[in-house]
C-alpha positions as CSV (number, residue, x, y, z in Angstrom):
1,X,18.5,20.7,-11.1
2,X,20.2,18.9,-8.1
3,X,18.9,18.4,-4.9
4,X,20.9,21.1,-3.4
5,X,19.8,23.6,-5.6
6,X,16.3,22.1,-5.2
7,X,16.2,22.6,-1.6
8,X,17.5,26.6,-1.9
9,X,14.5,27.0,-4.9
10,X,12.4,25.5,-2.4
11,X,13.2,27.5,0.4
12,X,13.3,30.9,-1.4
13,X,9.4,29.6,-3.2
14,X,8.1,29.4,0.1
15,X,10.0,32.4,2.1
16,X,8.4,34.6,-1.2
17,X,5.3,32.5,-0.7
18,X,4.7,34.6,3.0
19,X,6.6,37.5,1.5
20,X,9.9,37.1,3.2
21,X,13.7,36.2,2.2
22,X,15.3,32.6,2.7
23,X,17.4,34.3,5.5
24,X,14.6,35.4,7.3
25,X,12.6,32.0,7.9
26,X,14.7,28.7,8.9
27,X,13.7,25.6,6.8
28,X,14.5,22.1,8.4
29,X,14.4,18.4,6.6
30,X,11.7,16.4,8.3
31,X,11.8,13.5,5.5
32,X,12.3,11.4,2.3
33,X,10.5,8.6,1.6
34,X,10.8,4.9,-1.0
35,X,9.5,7.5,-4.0
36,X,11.7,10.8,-5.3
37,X,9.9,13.4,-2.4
38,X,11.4,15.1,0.4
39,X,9.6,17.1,3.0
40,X,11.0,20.1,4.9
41,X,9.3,21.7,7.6
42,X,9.1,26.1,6.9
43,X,9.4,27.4,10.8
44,X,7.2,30.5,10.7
45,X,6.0,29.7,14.3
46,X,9.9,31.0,15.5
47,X,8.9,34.2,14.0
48,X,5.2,34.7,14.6
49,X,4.1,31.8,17.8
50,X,0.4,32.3,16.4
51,X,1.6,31.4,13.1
52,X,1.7,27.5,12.3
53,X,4.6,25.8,10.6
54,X,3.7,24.9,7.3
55,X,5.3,21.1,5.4
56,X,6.9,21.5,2.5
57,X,7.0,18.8,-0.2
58,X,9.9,18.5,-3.0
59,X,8.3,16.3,-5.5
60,X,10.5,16.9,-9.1
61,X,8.1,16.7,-11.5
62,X,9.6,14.7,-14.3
63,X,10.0,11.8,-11.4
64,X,6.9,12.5,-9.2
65,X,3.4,13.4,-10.4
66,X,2.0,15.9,-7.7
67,X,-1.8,16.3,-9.5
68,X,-2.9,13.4,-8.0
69,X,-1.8,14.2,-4.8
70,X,-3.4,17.6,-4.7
71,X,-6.7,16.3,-6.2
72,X,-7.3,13.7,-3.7
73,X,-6.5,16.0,-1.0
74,X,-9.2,17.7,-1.8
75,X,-11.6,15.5,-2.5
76,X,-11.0,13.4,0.4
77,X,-10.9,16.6,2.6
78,X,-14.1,17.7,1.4
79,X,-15.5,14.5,2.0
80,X,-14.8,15.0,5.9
81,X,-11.7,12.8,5.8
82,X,-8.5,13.9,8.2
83,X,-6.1,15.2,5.3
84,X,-3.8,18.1,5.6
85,X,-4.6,21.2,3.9
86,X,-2.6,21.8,0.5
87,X,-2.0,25.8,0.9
88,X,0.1,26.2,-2.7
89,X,1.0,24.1,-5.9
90,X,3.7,24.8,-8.3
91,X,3.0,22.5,-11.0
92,X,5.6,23.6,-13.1
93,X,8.8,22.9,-10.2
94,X,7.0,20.4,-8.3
95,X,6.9,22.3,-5.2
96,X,3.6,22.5,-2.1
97,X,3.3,23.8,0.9
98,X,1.0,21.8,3.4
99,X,-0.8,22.0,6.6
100,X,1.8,21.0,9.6
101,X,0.1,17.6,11.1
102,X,3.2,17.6,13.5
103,X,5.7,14.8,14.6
104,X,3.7,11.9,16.1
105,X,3.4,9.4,13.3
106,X,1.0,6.6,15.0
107,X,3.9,4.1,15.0
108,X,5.4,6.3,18.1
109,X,1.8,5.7,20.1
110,X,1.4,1.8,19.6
111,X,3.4,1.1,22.7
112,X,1.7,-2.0,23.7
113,X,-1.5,-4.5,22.5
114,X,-3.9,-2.2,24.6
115,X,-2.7,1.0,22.7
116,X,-3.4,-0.6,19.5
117,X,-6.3,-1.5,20.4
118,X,-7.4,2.1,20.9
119,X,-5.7,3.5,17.6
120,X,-6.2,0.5,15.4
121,X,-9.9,0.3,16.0
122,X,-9.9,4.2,15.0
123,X,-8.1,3.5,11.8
124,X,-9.9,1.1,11.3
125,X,-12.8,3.6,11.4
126,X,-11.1,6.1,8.8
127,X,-11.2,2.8,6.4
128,X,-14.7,2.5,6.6
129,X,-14.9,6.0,5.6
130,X,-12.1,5.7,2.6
131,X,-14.3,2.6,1.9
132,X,-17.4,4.3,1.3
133,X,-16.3,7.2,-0.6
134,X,-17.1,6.4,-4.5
135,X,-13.6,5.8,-6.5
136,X,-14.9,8.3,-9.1
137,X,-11.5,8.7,-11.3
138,X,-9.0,6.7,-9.5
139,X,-6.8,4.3,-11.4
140,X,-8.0,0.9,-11.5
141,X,-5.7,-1.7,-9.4
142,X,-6.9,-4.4,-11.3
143,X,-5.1,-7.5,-12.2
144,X,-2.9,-5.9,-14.8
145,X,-1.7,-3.6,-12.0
146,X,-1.5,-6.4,-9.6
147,X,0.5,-8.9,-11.7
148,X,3.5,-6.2,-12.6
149,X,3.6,-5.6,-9.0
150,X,3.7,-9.4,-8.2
151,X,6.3,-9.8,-11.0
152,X,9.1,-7.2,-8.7
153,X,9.5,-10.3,-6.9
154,X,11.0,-12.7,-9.1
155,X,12.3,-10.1,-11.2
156,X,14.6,-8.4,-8.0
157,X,14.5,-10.3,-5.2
158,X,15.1,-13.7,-6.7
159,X,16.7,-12.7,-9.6
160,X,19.1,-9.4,-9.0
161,X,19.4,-9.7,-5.2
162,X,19.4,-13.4,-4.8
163,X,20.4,-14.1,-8.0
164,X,18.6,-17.6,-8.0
165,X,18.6,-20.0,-10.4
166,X,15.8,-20.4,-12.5
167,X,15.5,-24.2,-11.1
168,X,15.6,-23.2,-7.7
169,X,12.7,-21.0,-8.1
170,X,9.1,-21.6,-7.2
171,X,8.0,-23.8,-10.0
172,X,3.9,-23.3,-9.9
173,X,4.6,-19.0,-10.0
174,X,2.1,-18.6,-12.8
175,X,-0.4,-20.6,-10.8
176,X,0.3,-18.7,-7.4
177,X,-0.1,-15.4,-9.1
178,X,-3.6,-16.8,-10.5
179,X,-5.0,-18.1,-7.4
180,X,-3.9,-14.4,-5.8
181,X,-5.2,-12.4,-8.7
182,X,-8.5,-14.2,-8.1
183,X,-9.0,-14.1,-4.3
184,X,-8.5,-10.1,-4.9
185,X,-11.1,-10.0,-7.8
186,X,-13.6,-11.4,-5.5
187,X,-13.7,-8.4,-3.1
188,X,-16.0,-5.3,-3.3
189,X,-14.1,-2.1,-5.2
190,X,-13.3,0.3,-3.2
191,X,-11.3,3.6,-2.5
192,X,-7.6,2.6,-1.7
193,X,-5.2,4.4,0.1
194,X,-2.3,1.7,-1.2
195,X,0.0,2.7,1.1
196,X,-1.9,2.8,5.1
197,X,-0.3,2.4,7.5
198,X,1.4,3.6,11.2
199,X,4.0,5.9,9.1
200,X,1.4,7.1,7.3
201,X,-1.3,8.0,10.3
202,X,-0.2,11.3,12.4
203,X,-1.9,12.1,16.0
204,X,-2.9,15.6,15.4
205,X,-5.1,17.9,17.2
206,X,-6.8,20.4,15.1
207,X,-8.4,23.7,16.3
208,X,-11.8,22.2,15.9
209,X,-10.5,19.2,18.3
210,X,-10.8,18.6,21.7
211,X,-8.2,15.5,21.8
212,X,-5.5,14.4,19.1
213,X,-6.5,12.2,16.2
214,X,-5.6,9.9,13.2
215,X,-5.2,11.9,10.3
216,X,-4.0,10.3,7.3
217,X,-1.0,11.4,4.7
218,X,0.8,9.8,1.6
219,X,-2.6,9.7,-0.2
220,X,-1.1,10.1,-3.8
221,X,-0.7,6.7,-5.0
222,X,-4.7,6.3,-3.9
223,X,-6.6,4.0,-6.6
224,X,-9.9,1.9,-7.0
225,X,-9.2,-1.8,-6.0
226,X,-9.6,-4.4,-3.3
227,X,-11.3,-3.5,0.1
228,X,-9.0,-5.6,2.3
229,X,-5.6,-4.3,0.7
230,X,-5.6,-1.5,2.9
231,X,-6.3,-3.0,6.0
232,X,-3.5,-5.8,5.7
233,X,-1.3,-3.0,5.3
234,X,-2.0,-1.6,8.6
235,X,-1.8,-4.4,10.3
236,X,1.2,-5.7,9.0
237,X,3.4,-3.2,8.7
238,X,7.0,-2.9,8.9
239,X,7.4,-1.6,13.0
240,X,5.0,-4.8,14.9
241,X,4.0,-7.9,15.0
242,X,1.0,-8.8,16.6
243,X,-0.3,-11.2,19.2
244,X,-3.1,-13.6,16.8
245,X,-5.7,-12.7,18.8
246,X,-5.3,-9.0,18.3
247,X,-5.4,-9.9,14.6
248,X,-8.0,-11.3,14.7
249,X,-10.3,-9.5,16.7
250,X,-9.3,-5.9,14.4
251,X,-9.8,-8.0,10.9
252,X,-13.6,-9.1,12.3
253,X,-14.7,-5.5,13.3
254,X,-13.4,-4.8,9.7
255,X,-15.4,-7.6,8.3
256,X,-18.5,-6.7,10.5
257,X,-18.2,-3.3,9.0
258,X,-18.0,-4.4,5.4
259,X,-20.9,-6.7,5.0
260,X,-23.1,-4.1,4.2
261,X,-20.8,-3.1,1.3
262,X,-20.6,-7.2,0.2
263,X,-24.4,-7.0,0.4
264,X,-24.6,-4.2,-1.8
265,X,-22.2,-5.4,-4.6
266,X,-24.1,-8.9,-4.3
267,X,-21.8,-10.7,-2.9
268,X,-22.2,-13.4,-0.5
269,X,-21.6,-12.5,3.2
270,X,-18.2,-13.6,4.3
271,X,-17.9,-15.5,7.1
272,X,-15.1,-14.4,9.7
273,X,-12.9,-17.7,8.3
274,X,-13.8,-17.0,4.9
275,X,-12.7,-12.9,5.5
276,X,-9.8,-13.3,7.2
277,X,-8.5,-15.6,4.9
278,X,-9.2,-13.5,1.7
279,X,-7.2,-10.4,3.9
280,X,-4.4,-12.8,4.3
281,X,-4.5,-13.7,0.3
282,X,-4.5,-10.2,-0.2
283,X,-1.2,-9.8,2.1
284,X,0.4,-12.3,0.3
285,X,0.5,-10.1,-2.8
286,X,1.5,-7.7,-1.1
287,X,4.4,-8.7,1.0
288,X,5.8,-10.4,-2.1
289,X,6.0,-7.0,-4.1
290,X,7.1,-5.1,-1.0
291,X,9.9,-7.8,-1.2
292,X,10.8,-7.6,-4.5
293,X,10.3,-3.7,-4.1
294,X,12.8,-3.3,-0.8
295,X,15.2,-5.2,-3.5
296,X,15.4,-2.5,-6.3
297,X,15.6,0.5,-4.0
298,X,18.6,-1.2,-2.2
299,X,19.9,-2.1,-5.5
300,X,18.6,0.6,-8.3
301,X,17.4,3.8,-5.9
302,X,21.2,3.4,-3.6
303,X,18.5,2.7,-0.5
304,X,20.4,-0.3,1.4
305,X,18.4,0.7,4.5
306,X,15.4,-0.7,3.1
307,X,17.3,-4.5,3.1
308,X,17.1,-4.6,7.2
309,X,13.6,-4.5,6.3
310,X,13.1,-7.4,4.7
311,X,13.0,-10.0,7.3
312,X,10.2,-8.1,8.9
313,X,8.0,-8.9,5.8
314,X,9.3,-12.3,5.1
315,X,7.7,-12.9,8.2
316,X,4.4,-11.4,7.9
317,X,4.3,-13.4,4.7
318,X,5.2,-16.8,6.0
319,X,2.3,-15.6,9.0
320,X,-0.4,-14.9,6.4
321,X,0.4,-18.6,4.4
322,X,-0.8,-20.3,7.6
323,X,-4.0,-19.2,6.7
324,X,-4.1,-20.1,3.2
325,X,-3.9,-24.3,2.4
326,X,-4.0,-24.1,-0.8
327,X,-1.1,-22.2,-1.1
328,X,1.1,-25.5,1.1
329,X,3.8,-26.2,-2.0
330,X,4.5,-22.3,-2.1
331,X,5.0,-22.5,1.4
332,X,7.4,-25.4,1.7
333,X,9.1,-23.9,-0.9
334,X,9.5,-20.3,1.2
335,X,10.7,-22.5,4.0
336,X,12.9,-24.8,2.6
337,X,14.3,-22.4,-0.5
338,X,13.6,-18.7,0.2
339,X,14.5,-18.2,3.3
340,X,17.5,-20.2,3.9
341,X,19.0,-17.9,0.8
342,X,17.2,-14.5,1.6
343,X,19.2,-14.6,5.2
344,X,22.7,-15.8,3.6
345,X,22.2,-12.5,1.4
346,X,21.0,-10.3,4.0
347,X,24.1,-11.5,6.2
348,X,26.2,-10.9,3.2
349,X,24.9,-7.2,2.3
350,X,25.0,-5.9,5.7
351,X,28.3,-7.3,6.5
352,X,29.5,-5.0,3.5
353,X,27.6,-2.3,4.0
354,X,27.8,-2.3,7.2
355,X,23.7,-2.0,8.0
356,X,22.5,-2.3,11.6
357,X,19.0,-1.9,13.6
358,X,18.3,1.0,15.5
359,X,19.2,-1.4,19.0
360,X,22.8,-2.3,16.9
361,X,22.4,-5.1,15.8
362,X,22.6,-6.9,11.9
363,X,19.5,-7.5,11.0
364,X,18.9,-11.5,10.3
365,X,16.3,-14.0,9.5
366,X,16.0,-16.5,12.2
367,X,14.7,-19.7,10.9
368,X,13.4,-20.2,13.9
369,X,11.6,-17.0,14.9
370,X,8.3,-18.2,13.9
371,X,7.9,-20.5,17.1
372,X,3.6,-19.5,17.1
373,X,3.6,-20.6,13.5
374,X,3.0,-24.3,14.2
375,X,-0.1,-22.8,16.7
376,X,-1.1,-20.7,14.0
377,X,-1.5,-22.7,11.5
378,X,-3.4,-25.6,13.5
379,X,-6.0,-23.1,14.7
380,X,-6.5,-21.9,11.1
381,X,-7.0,-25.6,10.4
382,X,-9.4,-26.1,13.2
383,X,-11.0,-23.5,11.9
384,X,-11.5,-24.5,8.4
385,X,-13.0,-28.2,9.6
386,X,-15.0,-26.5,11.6
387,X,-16.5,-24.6,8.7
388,X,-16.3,-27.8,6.6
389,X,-18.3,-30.1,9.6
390,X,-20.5,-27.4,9.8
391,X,-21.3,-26.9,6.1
392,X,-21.6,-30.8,6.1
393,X,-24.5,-30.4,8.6
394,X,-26.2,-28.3,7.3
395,X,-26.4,-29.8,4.0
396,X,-27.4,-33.3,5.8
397,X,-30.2,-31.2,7.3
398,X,-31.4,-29.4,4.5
399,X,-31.1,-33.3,2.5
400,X,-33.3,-34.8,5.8
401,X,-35.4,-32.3,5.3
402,X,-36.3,-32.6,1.4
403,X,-37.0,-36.0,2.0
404,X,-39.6,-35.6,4.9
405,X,-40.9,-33.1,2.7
406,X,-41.4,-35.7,-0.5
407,X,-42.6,-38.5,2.4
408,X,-45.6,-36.1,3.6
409,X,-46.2,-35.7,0.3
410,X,-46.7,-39.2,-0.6
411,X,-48.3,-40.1,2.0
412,X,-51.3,-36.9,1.4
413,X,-54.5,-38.3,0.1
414,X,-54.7,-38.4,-4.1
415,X,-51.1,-38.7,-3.9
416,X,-51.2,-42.4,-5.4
């Protein structure tokens, strides 16, 4: 079926739906998204004002698995999480109809540092409640699932976008991917939302609500992996880019709210170095595969808009790397190789395709837009002696006091 005739199967499923004709009810596009979905917006309000509009969802279903979706929107839901109300399911055309959350994605609220503090500290809220929820039947994101998602990266953006040789590449890959595949492993297993952020969060204000709140969508991809994955994504998504202190003052009231879940899988108790470092590993792995994922929906999907994009995550990428010092040669080699070529492309594709920003401009890499990098990166290594001169003390202390301990014994009576 093609899309057109999709959209007028749609409409006349969910005019029947509230027993009227396609003619009668106006149906509007609201959005598509990086997977095969659309969304349309069914306008019964225009011909009942105490009836809502209702969110319609085109998901074909030999592209786009909908059971999912529908499962965890009513699991979650009945769990007490903010998720729209799925009204209908056609399994069989890979249509819904959905509660209307409205048309304030969070990303339109975050207007300054002060806003986010408000709305990200209420996100980071819902989290904690995602978090505690048992992951019961949700696919496992374990390294198997991690690795083919690291692997988008060479395989599109070096190689089909780029198209870098193979000795230009980062040499130590199958190490990188190691030490990331490992820095996720050690986190507690949680419920993910794999895809949470300010696009994904909508200010609504239900009947039982006295103000507008977060209320989360795009749950379908959900599965049972690291806890920090979904934070990272919020914080670096693909509208902002933060002030450090911000950053770091959200990732430690996530961190103080998950050491009770790090007690309870008997793991040791991060420290706030130790945990934003591990979120920062985590957003490694993903900033790569979202790189490597913008490449094959420019060049596979025909979805060019997702190149401007890209500098917005090579970014948070090089940001996160200040953080991790073990990852240095990976990061010389972003610097010094990746980047350099990655904004020649860009330069190149937009030119032909003609691909601007919303304020008109190309979209570019600017090697020298990271100015707070150098800053960055020396407080993450002030931090990290600090942690080391510390450790060091405390050993010495612990060492002092074992030997005053074997002294007094020697020296108690009947000891020689």
């Amino acid at each position: 079926m093609t899309s057109d005739a999709r959209r007028q199967a749609l409409h006349a499923w969910a005019a029947a739906r509230h027993d009227l004709t396609p003619e009668a009810v106006r149906m509007s596009a609201v959005a598509d998204d990086a997977s095969f979905r659309r969304y349309f917006r069914l306008h019964l309000e225009e011909l009942d004002p105490a009836t809502p509009a209702r969110i319609l969802m085109d998901a074909p279903p030999e592209k786009e698995d909908s059971h999912g979706f529908v499962a965890i929107a009513r699991q979650w839901r009945d769990a007490g999480l903010p998720l729209p109300e799925v009204f209908a399911f056609d399994e069989s055309l890979g249509f819904l109809e959905l509660e209307d959350l409205g048309d304030i994605p969070l990303m339109t609220a975050l207007t300054s540092t002060e806003h986010a503090d408000h709305y990200y500290g209420e996100a980071i809220g819902l989290l904690e409640q995602l978090h505690q929820l048992p992951p019961g039947n949700l696919p496992a994101y374990d390294d198997t699932r991690l690795s083919a998602e690291l692997e988008l990266f060479p395989e599109w953006c070096l190689g089909q976008l780029l198209d870098m040789p193979h000795d230009r590449r980062y040499a130590a890959w199958g190490k990188l991917r190691d030490q990331l595949l490992a820095a996720a492993s050690a986190q507690p297993v949680v419920s993910v939302h794999r895809d949470f952020h300010a696009q994904n969060l909508f200010l609504h204000q239900s009947a039982s609500q006295h103000q507008p709140r977060l209320w989360i969508i795009d749950f379908q991809d959900a599965v049972s992996g690291p806890e920090n994955y979904d934070l990272i994504s919020l914080l670096r998504d693909r509208h902002w880019r933060w002030p450090e202190p911000a950053m770091a003052r959200w990732i430690e009231q996530a961190r103080l709210a998950a050491l009770p879940r790090y007690a309870a899988a008997g793991l040791p108790a991060p420290s706030p170095l130790e945990y934003r470092q591990s979120v920062e590993r985590m957003g490694v792995q993903r900033n790569l595969k979202i790189l490597g994922i913008f490449a094959r929906l420019t060049l596979r999907d025909a979805k060019p808009r997702y190149l401007t994009l890209m500098p917005r995550f090579l970014g948070h990428l090089r940001e996160g790397l200040a953080f991790c010092p073990e990852l240095i040669s990976f990061t010389h080699w972003l610097d010094e190789v990746l980047t350099p070529a990655l904004s020649l492309r860009l330069a190149e594709e937009c030119e032909a395709r003609d691909l601007r920003l919303a304020n008109g401009e190309r979209p570019e890499i600017n090697l020298d837009d990271y100015d707070e990098l150098a800053a960055l990166a020396d407080r993450a290594a002030r931090l990290q002696r600090n942690a080391a001169a510390a450790d060091t003390a405390k050993s010495a202390a612990a060492s002092g006091e074992s030997k005053r301990s074997a002294a007094n014994a020697d020296n108690q009576p009947g000891s020689h």
